[in-house]
C-alpha positions as CSV (number, residue, x, y, z in Angstrom):
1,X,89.0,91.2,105.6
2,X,89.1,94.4,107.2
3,X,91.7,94.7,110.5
4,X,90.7,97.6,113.1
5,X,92.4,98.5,116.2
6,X,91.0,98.7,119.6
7,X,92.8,100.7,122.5
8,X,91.3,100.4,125.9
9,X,89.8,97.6,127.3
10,X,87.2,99.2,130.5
11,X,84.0,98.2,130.1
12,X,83.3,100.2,127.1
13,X,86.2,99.1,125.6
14,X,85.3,95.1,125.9
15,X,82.1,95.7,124.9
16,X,83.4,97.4,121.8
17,X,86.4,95.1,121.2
18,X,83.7,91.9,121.7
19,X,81.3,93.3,119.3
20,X,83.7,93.6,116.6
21,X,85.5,89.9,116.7
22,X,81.2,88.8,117.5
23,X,80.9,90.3,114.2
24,X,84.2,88.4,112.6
25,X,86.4,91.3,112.7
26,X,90.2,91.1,112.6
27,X,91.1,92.9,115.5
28,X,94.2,94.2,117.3
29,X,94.3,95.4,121.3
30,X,96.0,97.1,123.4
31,X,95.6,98.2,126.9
32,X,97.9,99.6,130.0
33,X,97.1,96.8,131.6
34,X,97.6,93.2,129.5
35,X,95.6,90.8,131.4
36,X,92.5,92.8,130.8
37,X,93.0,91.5,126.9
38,X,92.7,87.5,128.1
39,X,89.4,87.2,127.1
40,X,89.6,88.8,123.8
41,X,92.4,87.3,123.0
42,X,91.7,83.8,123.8
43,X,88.5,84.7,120.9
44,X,90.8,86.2,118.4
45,X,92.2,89.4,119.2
46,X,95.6,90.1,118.4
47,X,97.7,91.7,121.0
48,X,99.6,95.0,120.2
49,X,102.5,95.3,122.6
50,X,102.7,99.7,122.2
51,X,99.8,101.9,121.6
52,X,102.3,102.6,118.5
53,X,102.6,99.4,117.7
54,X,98.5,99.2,118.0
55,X,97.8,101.8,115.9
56,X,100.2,101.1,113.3
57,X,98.4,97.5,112.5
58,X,95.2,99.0,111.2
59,X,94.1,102.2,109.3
60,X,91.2,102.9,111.8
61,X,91.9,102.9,115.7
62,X,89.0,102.8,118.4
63,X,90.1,104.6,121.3
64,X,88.1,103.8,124.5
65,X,88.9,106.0,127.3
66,X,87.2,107.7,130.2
67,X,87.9,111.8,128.7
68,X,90.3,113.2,126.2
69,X,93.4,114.0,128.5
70,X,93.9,110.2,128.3
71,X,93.1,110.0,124.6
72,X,96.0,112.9,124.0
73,X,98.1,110.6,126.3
74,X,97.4,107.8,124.5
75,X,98.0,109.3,120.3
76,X,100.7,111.6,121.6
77,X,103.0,108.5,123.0
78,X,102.1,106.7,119.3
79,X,104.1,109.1,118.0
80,X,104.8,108.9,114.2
81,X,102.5,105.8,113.7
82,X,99.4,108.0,113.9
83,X,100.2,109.9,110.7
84,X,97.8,109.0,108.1
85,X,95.5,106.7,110.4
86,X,92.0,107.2,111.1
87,X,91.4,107.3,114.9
88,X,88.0,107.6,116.4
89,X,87.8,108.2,120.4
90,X,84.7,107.8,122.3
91,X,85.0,109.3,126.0
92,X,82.3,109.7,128.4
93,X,84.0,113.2,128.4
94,X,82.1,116.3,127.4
95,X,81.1,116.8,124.4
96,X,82.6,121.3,124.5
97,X,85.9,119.6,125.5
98,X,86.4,118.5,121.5
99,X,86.5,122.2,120.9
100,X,90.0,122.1,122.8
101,X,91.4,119.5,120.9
102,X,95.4,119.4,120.6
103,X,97.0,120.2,117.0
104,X,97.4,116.6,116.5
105,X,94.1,116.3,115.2
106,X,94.3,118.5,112.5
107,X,97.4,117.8,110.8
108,X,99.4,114.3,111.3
109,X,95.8,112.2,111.6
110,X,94.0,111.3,108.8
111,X,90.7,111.4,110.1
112,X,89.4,112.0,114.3
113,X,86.6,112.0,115.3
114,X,85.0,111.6,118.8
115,X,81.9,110.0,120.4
116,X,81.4,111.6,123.8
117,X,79.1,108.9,125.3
């Protein structure tokens, strides 16, 4: 069975992270704040206690976030567990913002990609 990662639980986030275990997906989640997780957790989820520790329990991570500032936040305070993982952000940032993106993306992650939304 495949295990993915989810990372941010807003409303985009849920909807994601819901879709996935709807769909019998192993899952992992993390958010700042734990108690948005309940719910997916009582269906399956499995909680990651680090965005590190998140990242590190799949091969592809979904990070759900409002731009890219907090997705930079969010890989850079990973650390080392990003390198050779997949991660795909979807923001509502905008889409010329991608241009900008930090070193990161090009050398210690396997594969980024983002979804502006």
């Amino acid at each position: 069975m495949t295990h993915l990662t989810a990372i941010g639980l807003g409303p985009m986030g849920q909807a994601l992270a819901g879709a996935l275990l709807d769909a019998n997906v192993s899952l992992s989640v993390w958010n700042r704040t734990e108690s948005k997780a309940r719910g997916l957790l009582a269906r399956g989820a499995e909680w990651a206690s680090s965005p590190a520790a998140a990242v590190a329990a799949s091969d592809l991570t979904l990070i759900n976030v409002v731009d890219h500032a907090a997705l930079d936040a969010i890989v850079d305070s990973a650390g080392r567990a990003v390198a050779g993982r997949t991660i795909v952000g979807v923001s509502s940032d905008a889409p010329e913002r991608v241009r900008g993106r930090p070193q990161w993306s090009r050398s210690s992650v396997a594969g980024i990609s983002t979804v502006p939304s």
